[in-house]
SEROGU-434162 format. One record per residue (C-alpha): residue number from 1; x, y negated, z. Coordinates in steps of 0.001 Angstrom, whole numbers, m for minus. Last residue first. Layout:
{kevex NUM,{X,Y,Z}}
...
***
This chain:
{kevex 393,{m12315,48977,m37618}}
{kevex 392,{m14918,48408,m39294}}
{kevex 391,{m17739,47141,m36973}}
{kevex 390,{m14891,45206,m34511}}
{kevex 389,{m13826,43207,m37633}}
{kevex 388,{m17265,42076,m38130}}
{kevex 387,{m18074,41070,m34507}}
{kevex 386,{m14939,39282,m35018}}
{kevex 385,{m16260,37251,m38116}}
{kevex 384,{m20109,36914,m36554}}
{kevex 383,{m18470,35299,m33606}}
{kevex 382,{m16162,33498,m35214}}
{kevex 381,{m16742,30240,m32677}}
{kevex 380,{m18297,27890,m35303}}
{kevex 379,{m20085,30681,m37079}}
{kevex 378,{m21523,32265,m33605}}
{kevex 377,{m21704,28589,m32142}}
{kevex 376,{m24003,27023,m35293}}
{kevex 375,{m21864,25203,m37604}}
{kevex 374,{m22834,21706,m38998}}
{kevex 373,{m20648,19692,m36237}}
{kevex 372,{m17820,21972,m37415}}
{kevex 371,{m18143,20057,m41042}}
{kevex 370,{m15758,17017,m39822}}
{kevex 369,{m16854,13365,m39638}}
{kevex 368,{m13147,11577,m39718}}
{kevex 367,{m13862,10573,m43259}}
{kevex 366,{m17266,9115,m42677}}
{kevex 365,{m15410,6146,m40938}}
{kevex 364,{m19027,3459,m41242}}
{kevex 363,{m16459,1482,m41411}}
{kevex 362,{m13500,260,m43085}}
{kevex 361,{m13783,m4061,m42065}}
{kevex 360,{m15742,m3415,m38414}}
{kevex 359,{m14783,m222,m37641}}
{kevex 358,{m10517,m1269,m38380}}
{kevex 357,{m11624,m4520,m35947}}
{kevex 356,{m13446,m1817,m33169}}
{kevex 355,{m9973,m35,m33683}}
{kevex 354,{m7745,m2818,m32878}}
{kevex 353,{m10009,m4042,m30259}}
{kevex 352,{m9886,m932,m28176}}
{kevex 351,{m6016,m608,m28906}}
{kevex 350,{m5102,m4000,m27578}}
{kevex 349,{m7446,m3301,m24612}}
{kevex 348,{m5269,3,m23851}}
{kevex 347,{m1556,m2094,m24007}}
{kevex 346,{228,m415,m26557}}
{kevex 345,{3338,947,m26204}}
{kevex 344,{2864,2521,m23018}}
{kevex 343,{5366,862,m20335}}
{kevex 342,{3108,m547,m17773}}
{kevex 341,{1581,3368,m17877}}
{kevex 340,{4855,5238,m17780}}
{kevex 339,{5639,2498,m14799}}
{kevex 338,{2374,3210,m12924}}
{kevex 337,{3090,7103,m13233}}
{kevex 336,{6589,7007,m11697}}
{kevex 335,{5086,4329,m8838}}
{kevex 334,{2786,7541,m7714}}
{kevex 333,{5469,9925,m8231}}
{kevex 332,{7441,7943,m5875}}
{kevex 331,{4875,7529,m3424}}
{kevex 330,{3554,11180,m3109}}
{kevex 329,{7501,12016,m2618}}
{kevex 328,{7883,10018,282}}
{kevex 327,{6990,12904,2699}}
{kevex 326,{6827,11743,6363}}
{kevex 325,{3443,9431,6175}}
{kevex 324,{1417,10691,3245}}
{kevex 323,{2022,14399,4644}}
{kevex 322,{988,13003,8751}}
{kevex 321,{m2052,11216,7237}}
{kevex 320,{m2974,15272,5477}}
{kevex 319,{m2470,16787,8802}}
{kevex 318,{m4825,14615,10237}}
{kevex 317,{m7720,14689,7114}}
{kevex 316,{m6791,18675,7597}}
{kevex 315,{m7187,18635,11786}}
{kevex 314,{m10359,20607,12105}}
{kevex 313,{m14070,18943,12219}}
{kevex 312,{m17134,18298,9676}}
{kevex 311,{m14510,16175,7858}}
{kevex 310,{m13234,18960,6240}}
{kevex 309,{m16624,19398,4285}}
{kevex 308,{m16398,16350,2346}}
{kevex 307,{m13191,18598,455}}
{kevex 306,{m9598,17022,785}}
{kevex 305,{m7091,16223,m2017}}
{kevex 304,{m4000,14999,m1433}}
{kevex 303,{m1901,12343,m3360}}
{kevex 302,{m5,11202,m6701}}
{kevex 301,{1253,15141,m7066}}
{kevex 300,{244,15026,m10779}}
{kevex 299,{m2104,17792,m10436}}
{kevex 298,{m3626,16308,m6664}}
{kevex 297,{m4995,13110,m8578}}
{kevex 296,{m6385,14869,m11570}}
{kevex 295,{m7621,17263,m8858}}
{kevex 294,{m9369,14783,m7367}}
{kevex 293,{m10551,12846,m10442}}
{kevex 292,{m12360,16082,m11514}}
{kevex 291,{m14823,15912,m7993}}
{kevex 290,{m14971,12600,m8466}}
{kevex 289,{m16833,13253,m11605}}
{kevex 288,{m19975,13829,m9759}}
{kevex 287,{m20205,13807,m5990}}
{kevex 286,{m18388,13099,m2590}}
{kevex 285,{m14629,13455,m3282}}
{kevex 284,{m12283,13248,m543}}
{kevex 283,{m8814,11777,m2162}}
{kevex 282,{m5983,11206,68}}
{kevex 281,{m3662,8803,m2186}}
{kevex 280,{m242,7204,m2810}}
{kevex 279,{m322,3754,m4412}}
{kevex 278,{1073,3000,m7704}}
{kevex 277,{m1039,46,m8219}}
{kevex 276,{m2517,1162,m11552}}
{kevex 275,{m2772,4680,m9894}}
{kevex 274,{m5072,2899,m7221}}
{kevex 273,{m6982,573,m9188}}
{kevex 272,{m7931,3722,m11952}}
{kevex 271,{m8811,6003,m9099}}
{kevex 270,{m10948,3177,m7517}}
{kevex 269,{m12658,2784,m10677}}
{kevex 268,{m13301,6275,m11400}}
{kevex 267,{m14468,7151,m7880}}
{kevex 266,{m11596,8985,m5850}}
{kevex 265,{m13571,9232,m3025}}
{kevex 264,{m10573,7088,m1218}}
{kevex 263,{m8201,7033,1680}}
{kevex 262,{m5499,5110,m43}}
{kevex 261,{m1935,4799,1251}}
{kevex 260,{1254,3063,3096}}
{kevex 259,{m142,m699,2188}}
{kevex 258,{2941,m3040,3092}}
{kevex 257,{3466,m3193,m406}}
{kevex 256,{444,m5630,m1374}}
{kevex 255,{m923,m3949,m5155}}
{kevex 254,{m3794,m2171,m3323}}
{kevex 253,{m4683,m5172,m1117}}
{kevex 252,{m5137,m7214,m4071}}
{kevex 251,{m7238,m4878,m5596}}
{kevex 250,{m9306,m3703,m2384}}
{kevex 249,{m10326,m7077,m1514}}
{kevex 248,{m12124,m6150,1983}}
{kevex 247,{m15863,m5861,2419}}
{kevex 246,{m17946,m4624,5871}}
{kevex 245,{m15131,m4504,7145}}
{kevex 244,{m14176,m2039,9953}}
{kevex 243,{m10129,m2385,11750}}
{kevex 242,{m9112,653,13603}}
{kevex 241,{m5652,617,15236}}
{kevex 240,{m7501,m243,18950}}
{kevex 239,{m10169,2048,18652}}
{kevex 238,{m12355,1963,21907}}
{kevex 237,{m15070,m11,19034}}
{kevex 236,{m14153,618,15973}}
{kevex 235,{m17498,2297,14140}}
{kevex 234,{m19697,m756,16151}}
{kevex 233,{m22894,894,14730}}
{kevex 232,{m23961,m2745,14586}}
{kevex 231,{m21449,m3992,12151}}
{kevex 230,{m22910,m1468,9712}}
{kevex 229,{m21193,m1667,6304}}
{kevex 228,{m17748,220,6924}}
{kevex 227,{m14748,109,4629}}
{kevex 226,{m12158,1143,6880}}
{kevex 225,{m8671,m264,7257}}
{kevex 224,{m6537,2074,9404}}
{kevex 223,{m3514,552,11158}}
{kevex 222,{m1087,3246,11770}}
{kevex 221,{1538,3278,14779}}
{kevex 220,{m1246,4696,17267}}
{kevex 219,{m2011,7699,14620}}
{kevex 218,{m4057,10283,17016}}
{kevex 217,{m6575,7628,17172}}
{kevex 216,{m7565,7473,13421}}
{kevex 215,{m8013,11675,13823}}
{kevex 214,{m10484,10748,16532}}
{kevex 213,{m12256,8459,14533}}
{kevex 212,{m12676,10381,10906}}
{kevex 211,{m13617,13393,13020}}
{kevex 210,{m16186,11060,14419}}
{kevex 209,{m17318,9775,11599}}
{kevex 208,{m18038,13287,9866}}
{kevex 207,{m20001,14767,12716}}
{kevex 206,{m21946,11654,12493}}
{kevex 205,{m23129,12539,9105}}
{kevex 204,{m22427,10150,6612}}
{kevex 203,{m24602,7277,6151}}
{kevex 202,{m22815,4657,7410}}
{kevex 201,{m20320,5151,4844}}
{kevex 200,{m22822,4386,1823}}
{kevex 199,{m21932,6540,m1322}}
{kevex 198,{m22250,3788,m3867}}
{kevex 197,{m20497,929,m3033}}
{kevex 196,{m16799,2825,m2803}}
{kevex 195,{m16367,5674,85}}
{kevex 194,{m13129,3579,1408}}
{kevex 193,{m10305,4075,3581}}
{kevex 192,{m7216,1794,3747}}
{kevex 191,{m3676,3103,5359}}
{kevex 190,{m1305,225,7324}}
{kevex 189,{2078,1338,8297}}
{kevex 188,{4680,m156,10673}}
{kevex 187,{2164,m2158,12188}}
{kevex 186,{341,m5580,12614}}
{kevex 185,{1491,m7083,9366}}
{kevex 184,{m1037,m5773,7358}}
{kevex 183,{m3759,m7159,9629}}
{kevex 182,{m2030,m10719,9434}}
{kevex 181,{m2197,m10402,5956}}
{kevex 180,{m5471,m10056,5807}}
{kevex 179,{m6703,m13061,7985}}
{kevex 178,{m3805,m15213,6100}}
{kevex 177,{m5084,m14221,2593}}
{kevex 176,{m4031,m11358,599}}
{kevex 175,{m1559,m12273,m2495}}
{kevex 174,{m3778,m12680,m5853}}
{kevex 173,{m4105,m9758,m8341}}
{kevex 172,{m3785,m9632,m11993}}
{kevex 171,{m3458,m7035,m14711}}
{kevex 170,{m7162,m6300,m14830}}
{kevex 169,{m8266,m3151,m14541}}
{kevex 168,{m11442,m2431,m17129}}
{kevex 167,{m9254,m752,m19478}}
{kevex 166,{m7576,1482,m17351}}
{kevex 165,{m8797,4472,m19745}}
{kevex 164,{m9191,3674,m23030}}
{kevex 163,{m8374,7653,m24989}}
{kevex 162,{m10089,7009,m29068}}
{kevex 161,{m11839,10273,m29951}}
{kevex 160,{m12603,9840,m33716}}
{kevex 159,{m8952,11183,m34192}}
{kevex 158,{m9755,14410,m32977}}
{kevex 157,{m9181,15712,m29466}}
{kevex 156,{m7972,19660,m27874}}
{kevex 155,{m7132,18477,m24001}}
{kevex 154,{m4958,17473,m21682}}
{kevex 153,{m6575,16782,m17934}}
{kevex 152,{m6029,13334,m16885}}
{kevex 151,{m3096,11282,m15461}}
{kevex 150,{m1136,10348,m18652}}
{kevex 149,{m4166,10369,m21283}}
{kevex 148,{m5929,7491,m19266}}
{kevex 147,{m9439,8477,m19768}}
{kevex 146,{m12280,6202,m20148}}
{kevex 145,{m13512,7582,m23638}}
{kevex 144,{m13955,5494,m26514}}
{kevex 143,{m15969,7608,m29465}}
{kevex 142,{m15515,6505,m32572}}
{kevex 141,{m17855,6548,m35653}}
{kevex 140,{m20981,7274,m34531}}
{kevex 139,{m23641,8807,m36819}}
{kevex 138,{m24023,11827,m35088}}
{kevex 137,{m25968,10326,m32683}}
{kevex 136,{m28728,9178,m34994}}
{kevex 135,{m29088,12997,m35851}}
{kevex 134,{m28947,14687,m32456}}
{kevex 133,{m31892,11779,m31317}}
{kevex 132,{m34255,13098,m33951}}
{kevex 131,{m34856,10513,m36775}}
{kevex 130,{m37528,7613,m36225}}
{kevex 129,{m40340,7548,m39075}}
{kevex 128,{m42764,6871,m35704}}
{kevex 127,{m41732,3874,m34633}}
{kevex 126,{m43970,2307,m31859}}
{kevex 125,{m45261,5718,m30916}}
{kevex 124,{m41890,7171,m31695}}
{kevex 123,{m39901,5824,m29494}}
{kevex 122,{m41509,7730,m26356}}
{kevex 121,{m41346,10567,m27718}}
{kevex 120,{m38058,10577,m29069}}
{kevex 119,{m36799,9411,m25521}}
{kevex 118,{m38698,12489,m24261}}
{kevex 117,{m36982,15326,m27089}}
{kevex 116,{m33270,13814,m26159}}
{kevex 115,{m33601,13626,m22461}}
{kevex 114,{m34388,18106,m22505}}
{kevex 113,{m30822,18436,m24534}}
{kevex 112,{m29007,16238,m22695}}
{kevex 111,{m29444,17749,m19320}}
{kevex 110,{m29030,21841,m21163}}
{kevex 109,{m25669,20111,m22535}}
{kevex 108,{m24666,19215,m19260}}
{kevex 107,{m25931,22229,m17922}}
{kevex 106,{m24292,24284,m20292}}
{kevex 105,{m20760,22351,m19248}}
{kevex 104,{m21172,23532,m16090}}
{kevex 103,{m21925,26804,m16566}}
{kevex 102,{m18673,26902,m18090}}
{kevex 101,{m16467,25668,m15176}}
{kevex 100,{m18408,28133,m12672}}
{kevex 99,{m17438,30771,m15197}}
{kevex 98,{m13806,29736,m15384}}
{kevex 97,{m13703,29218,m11461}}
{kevex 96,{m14576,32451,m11246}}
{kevex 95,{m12260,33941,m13838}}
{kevex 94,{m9778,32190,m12181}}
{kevex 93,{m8984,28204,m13292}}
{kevex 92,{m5632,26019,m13709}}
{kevex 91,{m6846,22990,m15271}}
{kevex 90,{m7728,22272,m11585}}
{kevex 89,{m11426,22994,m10387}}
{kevex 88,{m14543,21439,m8886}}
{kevex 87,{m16100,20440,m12356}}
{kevex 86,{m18503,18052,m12523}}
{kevex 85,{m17427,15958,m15927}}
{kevex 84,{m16267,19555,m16723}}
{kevex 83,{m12718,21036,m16533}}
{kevex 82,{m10617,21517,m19370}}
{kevex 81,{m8920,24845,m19243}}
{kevex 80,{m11174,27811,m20149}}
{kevex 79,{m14034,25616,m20664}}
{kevex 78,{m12598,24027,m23469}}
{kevex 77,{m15216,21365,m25474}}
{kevex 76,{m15174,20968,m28554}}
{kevex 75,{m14939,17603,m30044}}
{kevex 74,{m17009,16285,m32698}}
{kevex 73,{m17817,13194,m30377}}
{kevex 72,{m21333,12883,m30493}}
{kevex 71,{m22358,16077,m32059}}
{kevex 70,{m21078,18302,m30031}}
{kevex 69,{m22913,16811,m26746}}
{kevex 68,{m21223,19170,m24410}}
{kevex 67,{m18783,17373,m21942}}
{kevex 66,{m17507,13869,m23045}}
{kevex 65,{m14805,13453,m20666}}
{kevex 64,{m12718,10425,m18806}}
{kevex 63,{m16379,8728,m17868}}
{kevex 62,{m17413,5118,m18270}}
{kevex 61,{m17984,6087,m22238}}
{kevex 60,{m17962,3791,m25000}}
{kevex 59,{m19446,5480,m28364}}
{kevex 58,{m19118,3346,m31571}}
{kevex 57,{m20681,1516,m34071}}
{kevex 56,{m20661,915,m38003}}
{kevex 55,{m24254,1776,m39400}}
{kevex 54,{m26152,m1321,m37505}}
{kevex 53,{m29474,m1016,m39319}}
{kevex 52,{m31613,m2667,m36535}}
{kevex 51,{m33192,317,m35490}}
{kevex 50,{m30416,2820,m35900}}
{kevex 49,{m28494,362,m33320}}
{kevex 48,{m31448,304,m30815}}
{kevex 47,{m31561,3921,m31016}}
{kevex 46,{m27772,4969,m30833}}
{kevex 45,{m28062,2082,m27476}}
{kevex 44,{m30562,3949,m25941}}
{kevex 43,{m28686,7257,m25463}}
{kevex 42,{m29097,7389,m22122}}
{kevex 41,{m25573,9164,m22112}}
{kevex 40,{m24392,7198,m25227}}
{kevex 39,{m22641,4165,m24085}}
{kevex 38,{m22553,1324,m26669}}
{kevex 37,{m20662,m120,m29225}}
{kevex 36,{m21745,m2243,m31947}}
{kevex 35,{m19936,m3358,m35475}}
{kevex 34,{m20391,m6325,m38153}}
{kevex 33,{m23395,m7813,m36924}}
{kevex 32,{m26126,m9203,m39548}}
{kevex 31,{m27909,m11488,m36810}}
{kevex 30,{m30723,m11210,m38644}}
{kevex 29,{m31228,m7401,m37556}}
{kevex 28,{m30898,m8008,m33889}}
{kevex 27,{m33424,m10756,m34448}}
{kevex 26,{m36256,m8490,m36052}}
{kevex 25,{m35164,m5476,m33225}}
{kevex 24,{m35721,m7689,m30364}}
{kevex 23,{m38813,m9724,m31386}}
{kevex 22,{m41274,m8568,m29005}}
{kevex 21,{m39895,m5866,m26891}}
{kevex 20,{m40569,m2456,m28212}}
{kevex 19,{m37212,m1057,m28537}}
{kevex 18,{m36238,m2151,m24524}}
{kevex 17,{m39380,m1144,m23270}}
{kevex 16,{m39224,2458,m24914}}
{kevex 15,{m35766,2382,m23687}}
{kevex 14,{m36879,2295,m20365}}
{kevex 13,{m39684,4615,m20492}}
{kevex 12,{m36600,7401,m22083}}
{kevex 11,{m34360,6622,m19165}}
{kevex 10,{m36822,6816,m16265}}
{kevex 9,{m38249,10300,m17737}}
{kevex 8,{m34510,11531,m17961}}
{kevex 7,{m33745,10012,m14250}}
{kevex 6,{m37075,11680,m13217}}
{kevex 5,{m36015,15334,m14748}}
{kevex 4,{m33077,15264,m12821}}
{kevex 3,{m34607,14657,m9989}}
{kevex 2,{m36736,17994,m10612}}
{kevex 1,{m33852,19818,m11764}}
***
């Protein structure tokens, strides 16, 4: 909670310096824009918008799930079967796994609900007729989430809620250069693993590297790309099917069909690369919503999913190679999904702009507001009503 409560602090001085630099808000304003969008989990954007009297605009979201935050998209959420941003669960829950899905969401909400009162704060000394942050939120028209409706979770929507996912992959990739090609062509089958930019892979414990090396060496007919930004710690060396990078062009290599698989965190962009390519995964999430795009990936039987802790030691990241390699089924439902996707009717950026364009010419959309934002949870949920029934009966 502590950290927690520095990333909300950082947010909320940030946007104080973004509202109060000179000029910003005056020229926003005489620029007379037609529509905004902007992502709401700082927040920042609702403010800057409010400020310089943009009423059309619209909620973009990096994530495939709004969790809490009611009045943002209008959408409940449904702990029983959708799981949270952080969720560690399938759609398919226990009653522990229920609970654990639920107290998620509340501290999502409980997160949001202690940054909203601090960037109000802050705000508010320069202007102080500002509404609450709950209000100027609830004045989005759309909400854009970053969910491709074919791989993720389903769930209860409203037409304000506007599914993008895949937007961000381009359509294009180049053929793999002489130096990479040559490492494709070495053997039979060539796997790539990658932790993404974040989550540095010369970090993890050593424990973890190890198991990741010795399992490597079991596989003498498998070239293993890895992703690895210390030279120095010499992660190969003794390793004659291991080839470290410190970069490699993970798009272009996704889409080249000598690639058997994808040893990834399962980060949103990766995820997206991968099922756009149709390649077969083993997904080992580290943190945050990779933990939902694992089982995403394991529900639609597009790869494995692994926990960080199996790389302490044990032969699951082996026995999981040895399932990618002898059972062809991860790769056809992989390239089933990819066509269903190339084959949508409407191309995702098509859609985006179609909407934002329908914003910018009908909006501000008050018609798709409902009144369930206005009910408290015991009206909104029937509390009160069943509690009734229970009384005389």
């Amino acid at each position: 909670l502590q950290s927690q409560g520095k990333v909300i602090e950082a947010w909320a001085r940030t946007c104080e310096s973004v509202v109060t630099h000179p000029g910003l808000i005056e020229q926003l304003k005489s620029e007379n824009f037609d529509a905004a969008f902007g992502e709401s989990y700082d927040s920042c954007g609702a403010v800057v918008f409010h400020l310089a009297g943009i009423e059309k605009w619209a909620v973009t979201e990096s994530i495939a799930i709004k969790d809490g935050s009611f009045y943002v998209s209008q959408t409940p959420g449904n702990p029983s079967y959708v799981p949270s941003l952080m969720a560690g669960s399938s759609d398919k829950m226990d009653f522990f796994e229920r609970l654990s899905n639920a107290m998620s969401y509340a501290f999502i909400d409980f997160f949001m609900e202690q940054h909203y009162p601090l960037m109000e704060e802050y705000v508010r000394q320069t202007f102080p007729n500002i509404p609450n942050m709950k209000e100027i939120l609830a004045t989005n028209s759309l909400v854009f989430l970053n969910s491709e409706p074919l791989v993720d979770f389903p769930k209860i929507t409203s037409a304000r809620v506007i599914d993008i996912g895949g937007i961000s992959v381009s359509s294009e990739h180049k053929p793999l250069n002489s130096t990479w090609s040559d490492i494709l062509d070495l053997r039979p089958n060539t796997m790539l693993l990658s932790f993404g930019t974040v989550a540095r892979a010369h970090s993890m414990p050593e424990e973890y590297k190890q198991t990741i090396r010795e399992t490597f060496r079991k596989f003498p007919d498998v070239t293993f790309i890895w992703k690895y930004e210390r030279p120095d710690h010499r992660i190969s060396e003794g390793i004659p099917n291991l080839v470290e990078s410190t970069w490699v062009p993970q798009r272009d290599m996704l889409h080249d069909p000598r690639l058997t698989a994808f040893i990834t965190h399962c980060g949103q962009g990766s995820t997206t690369e991968s099922i756009d390519a149709g390649i077969p995964l083993i997904v080992i999430p580290v943190m945050a919503d990779q933990l939902r795009n694992a089982h995403q990936v394991e529900r639609n039987g597009i790869g494995l999913r692994l926990e960080k802790s199996d790389l302490a030691g044990g032969n699951k990241l082996e026995n999981a190679i040895r399932e990618i390699l002898h059972n062809d089924s991860y790769r056809k439902k992989a390239k089933k999904v990819r066509e269903m996707i190339a084959d949508r009717p409407f191309p995702m950026k098509e859609i985006f702009v179609m909407n934002m364009e329908f914003l910018a010419k009908h909006g501000p959309l008050r018609q798709l507001d409902h009144y369930g934002r206005h009910l408290n949870f015991f009206q909104y949920y029937l509390v009160d009503v069943i509690g009734f029934v229970v009384l005389i009966a």
